[in-house]
N, C-alpha and C positions, 0 to 999 in steps of 0.2 A: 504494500500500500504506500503509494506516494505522499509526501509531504501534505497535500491540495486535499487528497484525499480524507487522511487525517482530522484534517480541520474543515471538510466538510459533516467528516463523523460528528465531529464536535458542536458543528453546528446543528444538526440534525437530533443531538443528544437534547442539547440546548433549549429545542426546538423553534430554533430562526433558522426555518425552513429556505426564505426567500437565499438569505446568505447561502446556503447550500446550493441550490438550485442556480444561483450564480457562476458559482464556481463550476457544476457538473455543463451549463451551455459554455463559458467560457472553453472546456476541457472537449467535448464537442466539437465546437471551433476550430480547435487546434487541432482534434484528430476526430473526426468525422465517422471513421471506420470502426471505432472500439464500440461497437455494440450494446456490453453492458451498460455505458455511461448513460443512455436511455433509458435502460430500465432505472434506474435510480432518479435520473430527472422525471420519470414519469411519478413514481415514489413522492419525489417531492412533490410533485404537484397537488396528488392525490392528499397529501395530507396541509396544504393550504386550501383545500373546500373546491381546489379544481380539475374536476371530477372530467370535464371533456377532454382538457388540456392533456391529461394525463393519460387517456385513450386515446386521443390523439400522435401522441409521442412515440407509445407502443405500437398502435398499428399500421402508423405509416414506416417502420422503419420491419415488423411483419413479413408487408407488402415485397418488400426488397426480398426479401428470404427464397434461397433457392429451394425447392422440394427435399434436397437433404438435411439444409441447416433448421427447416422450421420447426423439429421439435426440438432439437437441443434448445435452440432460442427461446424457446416456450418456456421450456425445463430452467433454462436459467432468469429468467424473468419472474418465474412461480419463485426460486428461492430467496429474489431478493426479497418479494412479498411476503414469502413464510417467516423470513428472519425475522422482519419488523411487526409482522403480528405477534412473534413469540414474545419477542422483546415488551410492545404493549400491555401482553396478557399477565408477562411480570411484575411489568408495574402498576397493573391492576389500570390501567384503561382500555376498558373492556372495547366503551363505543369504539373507538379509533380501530381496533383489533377486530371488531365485527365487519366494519367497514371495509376495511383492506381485506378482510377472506371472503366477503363478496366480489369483491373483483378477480378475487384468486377463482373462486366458484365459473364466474362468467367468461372466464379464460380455458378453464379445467370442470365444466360441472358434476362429471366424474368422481372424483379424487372425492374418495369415501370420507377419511381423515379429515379432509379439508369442510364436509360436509358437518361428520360431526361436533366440530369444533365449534362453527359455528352456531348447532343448536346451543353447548354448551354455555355459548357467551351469550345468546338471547336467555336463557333461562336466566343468566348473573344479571342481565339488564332489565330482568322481568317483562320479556315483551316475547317470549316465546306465547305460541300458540298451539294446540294442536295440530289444525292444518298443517302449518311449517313442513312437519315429514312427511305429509303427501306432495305438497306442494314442492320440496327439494329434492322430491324424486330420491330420498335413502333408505324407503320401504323397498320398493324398485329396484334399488340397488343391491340392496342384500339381499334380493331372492333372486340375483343373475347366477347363472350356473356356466362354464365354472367360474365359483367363488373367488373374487379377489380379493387383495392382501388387504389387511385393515393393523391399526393397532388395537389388540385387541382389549386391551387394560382401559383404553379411551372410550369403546362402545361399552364394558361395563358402568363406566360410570356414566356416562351419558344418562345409558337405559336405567341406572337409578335417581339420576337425577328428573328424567321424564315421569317415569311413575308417582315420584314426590309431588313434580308439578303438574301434570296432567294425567291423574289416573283414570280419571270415568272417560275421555275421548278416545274415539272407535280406532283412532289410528295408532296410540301407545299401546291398544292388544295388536295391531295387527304389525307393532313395530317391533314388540317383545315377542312376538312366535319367530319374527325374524333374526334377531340376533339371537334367541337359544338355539334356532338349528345351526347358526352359522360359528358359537361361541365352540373353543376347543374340547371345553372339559364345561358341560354346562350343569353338570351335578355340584358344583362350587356354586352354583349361583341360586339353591334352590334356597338357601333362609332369608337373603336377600329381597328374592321374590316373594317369600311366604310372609315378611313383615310387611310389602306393599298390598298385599293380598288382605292382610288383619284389619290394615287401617280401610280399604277400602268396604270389605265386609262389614265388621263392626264399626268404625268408625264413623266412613262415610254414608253406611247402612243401605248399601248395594252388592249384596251377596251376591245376588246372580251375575253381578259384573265380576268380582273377587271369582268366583266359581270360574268362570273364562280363561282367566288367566291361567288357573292353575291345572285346567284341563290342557290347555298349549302345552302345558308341562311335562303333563304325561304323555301327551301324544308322542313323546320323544322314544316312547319303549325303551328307557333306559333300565338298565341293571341297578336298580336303587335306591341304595338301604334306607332312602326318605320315602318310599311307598306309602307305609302304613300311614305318616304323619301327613302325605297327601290325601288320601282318601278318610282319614280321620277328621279334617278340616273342610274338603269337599262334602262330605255327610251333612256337616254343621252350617253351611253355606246354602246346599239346597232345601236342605231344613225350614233354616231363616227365611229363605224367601217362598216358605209353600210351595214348593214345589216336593209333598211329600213321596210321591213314589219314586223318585230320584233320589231321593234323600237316608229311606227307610234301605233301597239297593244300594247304594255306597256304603251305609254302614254295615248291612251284613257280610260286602265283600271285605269289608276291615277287619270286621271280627274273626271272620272264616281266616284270613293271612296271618291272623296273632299267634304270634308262639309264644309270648314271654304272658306270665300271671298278669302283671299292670297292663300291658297291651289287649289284653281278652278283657279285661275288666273295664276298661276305655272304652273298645267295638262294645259288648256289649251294652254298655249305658249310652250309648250313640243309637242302640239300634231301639231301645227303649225311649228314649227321646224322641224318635221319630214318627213309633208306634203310638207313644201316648198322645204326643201333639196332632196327628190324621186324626184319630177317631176311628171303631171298627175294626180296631185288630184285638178284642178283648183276651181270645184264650191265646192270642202271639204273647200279648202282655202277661199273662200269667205264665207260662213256660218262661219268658228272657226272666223274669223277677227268681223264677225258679234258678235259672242257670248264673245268677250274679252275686244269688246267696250263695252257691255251690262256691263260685271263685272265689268270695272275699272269704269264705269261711277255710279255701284249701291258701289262700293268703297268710292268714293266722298262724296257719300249719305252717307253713313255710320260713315266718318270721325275717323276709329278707331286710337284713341292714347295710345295703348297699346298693338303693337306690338313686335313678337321677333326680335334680331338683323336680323337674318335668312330672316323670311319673309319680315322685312323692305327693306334687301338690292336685293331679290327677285322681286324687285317691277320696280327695272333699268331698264330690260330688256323686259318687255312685250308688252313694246308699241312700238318697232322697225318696227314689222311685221305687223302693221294699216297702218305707214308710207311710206315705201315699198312697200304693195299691192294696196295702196289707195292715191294719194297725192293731197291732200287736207288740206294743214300749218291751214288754216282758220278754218279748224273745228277741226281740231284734236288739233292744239296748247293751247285753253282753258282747253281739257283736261288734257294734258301733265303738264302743269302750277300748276293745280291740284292737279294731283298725286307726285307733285314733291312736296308740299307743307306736303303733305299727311307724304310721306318720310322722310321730313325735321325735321317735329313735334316728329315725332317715332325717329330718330336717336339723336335727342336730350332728348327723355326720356331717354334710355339706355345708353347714352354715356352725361350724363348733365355737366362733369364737362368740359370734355375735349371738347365740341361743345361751351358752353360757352367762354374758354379760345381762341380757335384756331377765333370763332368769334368775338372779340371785337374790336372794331374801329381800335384799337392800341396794337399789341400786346406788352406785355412790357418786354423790353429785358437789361440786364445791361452789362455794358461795358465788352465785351469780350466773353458775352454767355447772357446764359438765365435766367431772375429771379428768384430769390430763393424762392418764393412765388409761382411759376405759378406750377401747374401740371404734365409739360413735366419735370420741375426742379427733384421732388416727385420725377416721376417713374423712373428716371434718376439714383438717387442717392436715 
């Protein structure tokens, strides 16, 4: 890099754009043939608000391009572009950086990366929309066959930052079945999806959209050891939205695949939920009530102390629906006693320090707050 050059960096840094753009026609001038100089006076121009001037620059000098030189040219035009959007995106000006990867887009509308980037920076500018990915044509893109390069760290985050911001619009499901068939290893990206899934179901209280999603999911036949916890959330999903005979099938295919005690006890009470909410499955309901006493009581038996947080706090709710169909305190409440003991043991493996602390005769507290020793104090500070 020459002297001139240098000090137009500087100026550029500066941003006294005009000063740069000086010097790159002065350098011009002198040598007419160096190529690159244009794409950087085009640069400049682009980020003084002139926007012609700067297509202008670039594609009269295109125009020249013999049939061999015009992609390299391209290629190197696109980098000086790239540099200075990176650059931007560092310094956190998002606008400036959205701007210049539209010209990169209208030059290359291809260039996946360059695609997604840009959704990237409309969501930081809050002006992304759904349309956007029909409209930039990156649905279309990632269902070309064959597949081309992407990075692919970029499209996860993307795809999480779209379901954040636009999860009920019809084109973030039809964007996310695109990137799981296209992502390498897309079994990494199922808890990811199952919390945009949660907020969507419960939160935003559109199960049967949540439900969509995570049917995309499966559609992938993958080999994977998150099945049960898919079709255990899908139950609950079509559930929610009445859609009971979808709902009451999902959970019996969950409980039919449980091999572990807490996973047959979850299907079950899934497939109980289901049956009670329809209406008209009276003696289905009296048999599952039969088969949930059976498990919690071969539970007991069992006495496992080393469960996950998951299935310890899984264990709350199953015995609602004995009580309910069946009242009888006297015989159900040694169980109950049981299973709460069961839970008790488990939630203080997993959680020893702070069950310890939050348990002790007395908690101890020093004048004005909490001890410096105690664990709440820790995670506090």
């Amino acid at each position: 890099m020459t002297n001139w050059q240098q000090q137009a960096e500087q100026y550029l840094i500066k941003g006294d754009y005009s000063k740069a753009a000086s010097l790159y026609e002065q350098a011009i001038e002198a040598e007419p043939d160096v190529i690159p100089y244009y794409w950087h006076l085009g640069l400049l121009f682009l980020l003084q608000g002139q926007e012609t001037e700067a297509q202008t620059t670039w594609l009269l000098v295109m125009a020249e391009a013999e049939s061999d030189q015009l992609e390299t040219w391209i290629e190197e035009l696109l980098q000086v572009l790239q540099r200075e959007a990176e650059r931007r995106q560092e310094l956190g000006d998002y606008a400036v950086a959205w701007a210049i990867r539209q010209h990169m887009r209208e030059i290359c509308p291809t260039d996946l990366t360059n695609l997604l980037e840009i959704i990237a920076l409309s969501i930081k500018l809050e002006t992304f929309r759904g349309d956007d990915l029909t409209e930039l044509g990156v649905i279309e893109l990632l269902q070309t066959q064959p597949r081309i390069e992407c990075n692919h760290q970029l499209l996860k985050e993307v795809l999480k930052q779209i379901l954040e911001a636009e999860p009920l619009h019809p084109a973030s499901l039809a964007f996310t079945e695109a990137c799981l068939a296209y992502l390498p290893n897309p079994e990494f990206w199922f808890w990811p999806l199952l919390s945009a899934c949660m907020k969507i179901g419960h939160t935003l209280k559109q199960p049967t959209i949540a439900a969509s999603f995570l049917e995309r999911y499966r559609s992938l036949n993958l080999q994977n050891p998150h099945n049960i916890e898919i079709l255990r959330h899908l139950a609950t999903f079509y559930q929610n939205a009445r859609n009971y005979d979808q709902g009451i099938e999902t959970a019996k295919l969950c409980y039919s695949l449980s091999e572990s005690l807490p996973d047959q006890i979850s299907g079950i009470n899934l497939v109980l939920r289901g049956i009670m909410n329809a209406g008209g499955y009276w003696q289905e309901v009296s048999a599952a009530c039969q088969t949930l006493e059976s498990l919690l009581v071969s539970l007991i038996k069992e006495q496992p102390a080393n469960l996950s947080d998951v299935e310890t706090l899984r264990l709350l709710t199953p015995f609602f629906p004995l009580v309910h169909f069946q009242d009888e305190p006297g015989h159900f409440r040694p169980i109950l006693n049981q299973i709460a003991e069961v839970f008790e043991r488990n939630i203080r493996v997993y959680a020893k320090e702070r069950a310890e602390w939050y348990g002790s005769p007395l908690t101890p507290l020093i004048k004005g707050g909490i001890e410096h020793g105690s664990p709440l104090n820790k995670a506090i500070h």
